[in-house]
N, C-alpha and C positions, 0 to 999 in steps of 0.2 A: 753331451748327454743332458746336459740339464737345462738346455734349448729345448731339445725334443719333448721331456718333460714338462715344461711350461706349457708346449704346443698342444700335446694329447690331453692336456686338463684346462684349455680353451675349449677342445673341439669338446671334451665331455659337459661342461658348464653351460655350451650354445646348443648343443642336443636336451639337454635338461629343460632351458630354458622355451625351447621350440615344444617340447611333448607338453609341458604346462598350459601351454597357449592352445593348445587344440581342441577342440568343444566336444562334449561327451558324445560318444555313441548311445542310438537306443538299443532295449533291447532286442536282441537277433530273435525271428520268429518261429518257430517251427513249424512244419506240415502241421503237428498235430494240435496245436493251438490257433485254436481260430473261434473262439468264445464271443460273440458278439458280433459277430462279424455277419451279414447276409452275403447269400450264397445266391446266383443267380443260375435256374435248371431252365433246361431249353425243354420246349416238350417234347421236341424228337429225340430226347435222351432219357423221357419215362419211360420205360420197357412195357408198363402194364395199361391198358387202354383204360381211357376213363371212363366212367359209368354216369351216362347221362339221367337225374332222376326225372322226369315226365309230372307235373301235380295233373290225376285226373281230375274232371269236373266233376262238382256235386250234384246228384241227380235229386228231385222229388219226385213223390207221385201226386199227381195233381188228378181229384175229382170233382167234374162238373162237364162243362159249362152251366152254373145259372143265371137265371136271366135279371134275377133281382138278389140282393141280400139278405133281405127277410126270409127267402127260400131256404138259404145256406143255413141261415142261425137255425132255421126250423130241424132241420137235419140235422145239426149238428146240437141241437139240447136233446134229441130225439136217441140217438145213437153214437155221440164221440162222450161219452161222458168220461172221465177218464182217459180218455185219450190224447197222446201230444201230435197237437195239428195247429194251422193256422189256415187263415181266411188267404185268398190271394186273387187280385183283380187286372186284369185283359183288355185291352182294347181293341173288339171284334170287326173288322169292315163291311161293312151291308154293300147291297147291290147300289150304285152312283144313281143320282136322280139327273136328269137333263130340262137345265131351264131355257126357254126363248124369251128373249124381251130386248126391247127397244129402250137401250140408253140416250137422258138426254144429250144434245148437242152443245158444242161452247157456243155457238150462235143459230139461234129458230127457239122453234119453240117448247118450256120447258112446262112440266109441271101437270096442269089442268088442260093447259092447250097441247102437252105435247099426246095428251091422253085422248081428246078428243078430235087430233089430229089424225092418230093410227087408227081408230075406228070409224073415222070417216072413209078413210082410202081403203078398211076392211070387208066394211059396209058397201063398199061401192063397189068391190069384186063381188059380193057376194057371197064372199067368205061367213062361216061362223066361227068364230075364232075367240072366247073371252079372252076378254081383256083391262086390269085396272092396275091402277097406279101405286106403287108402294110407296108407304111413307116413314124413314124414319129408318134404321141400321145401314149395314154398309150397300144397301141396292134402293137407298133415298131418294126419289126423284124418277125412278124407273119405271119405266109400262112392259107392268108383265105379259106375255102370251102363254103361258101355262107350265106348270115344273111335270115332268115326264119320268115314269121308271123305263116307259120304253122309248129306246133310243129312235127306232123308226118312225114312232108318229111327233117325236121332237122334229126330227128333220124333214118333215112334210108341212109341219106349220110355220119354219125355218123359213123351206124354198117355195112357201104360198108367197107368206110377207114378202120378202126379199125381194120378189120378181115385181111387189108392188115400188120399189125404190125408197121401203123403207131399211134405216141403217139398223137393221136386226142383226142381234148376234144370238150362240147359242153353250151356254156353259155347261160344265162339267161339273156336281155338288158329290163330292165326298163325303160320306158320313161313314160313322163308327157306331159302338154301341157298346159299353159298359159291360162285362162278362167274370161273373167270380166262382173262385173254387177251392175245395179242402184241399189241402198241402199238407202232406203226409215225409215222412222222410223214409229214404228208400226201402229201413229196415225194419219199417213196420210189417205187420201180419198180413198177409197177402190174402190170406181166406176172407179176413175181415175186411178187408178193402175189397173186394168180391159181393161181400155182402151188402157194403154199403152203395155199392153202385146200385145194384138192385132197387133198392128204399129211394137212390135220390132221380134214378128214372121214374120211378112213380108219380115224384115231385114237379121233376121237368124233365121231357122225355128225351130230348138232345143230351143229357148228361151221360159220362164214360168215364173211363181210366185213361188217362195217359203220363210222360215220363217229359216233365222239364228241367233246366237247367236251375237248380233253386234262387240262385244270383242275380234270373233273371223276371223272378215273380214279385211284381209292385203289392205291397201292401192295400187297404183300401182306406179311404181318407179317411 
């Protein structure tokens, strides 16, 4: 008996000593603790459709076109008095002009001669065709044959020259033109902007109403 007892208060004293050795548990968590925690939702598991919000654009009313500034101020000390507007400036495209002329060559003749060279062989068709030499921007050194708003008589003085064996070419001039107008915002008085169209046709008769994007109106320098 007192074997046995010795033995069961080994095996208690080696169990005592094993539970002491063991490293704490945390704490156990529960479903409903989860403070801190992010939670990751699929979106095929929102039930409610999302609501896309759209920004519309901001619209003005833009009156004019006119052709100078002076016009607009004039109008606008005349009849915005009080009123919130602003100035706003365009750049309108005119009809293209069409130039012919004869570029110098890297080798023959440049300048004076290459000037008196095309009017000799112009001359000698028979041709009337002015012709002089530019001096100085980016077409320095060039013998013009005439800038054209119509394209057809560009390309007749084109295919005169040309069939002379001279290296004529024929360009393409872009131009613009500076165009301003009162900028109104959309919820001003609509009679009143009615009325002033009236006044600034008088002023410049192309002038109107119309609706731009306000984001999209250049100030003027």
């Amino acid at each position: 008996m007192r074997r046995l007892a010795l033995v069961l208060l080994m095996l208690n004293l080696l169990y005592a000593l094993w539970a002491a050795l063991q490293p704490a548990s945390g704490p156990v968590e529960t479903a409903g603790d989860r403070s801190g925690v992010e939670t990751l939702v699929l979106m095929s598991e929102i039930e409610r459709p999302l609501s896309i919000i759209e920004r519309q654009p901001e619209l003005c009313i833009a009156l004019g076109p006119f052709s100078d500034e002076s016009s607009l101020r004039a109008l606008a000390s005349e009849q915005l008095q009080g009123r919130d507007w602003r100035a706003g400036v365009e750049a309108e495209p005119l009809v293209p002009l069409y130039r012919v002329l004869v570029p110098p060559a890297e080798t023959g003749p440049a300048g004076a001669a290459l000037l008196t060279s095309v009017r000799s062989a112009i001359e000698g068709a028979g041709l009337d065709i002015d012709t002089y030499l530019v001096v100085g921007g980016d077409l320095d050194g060039v013998v013009s044959l005439g800038l054209f708003a119509d394209r057809d008589n560009a390309s007749n003085v084109y295919e005169q020259v040309s069939g002379l064996g001279a290296a004529v070419e024929m360009q393409v001039e872009n131009r613009t033109r500076r165009v301003y107008f009162i900028v109104f915002q959309n919820d001003e008085d609509s009679d009143f902007i009615q009325e002033s169209a009236e006044i600034a046709q008088g002023i410049d008769a192309g002038a109107g109403i119309t609706e731009k994007l306000c984001e999209m109106i250049a100030l003027p320098d």
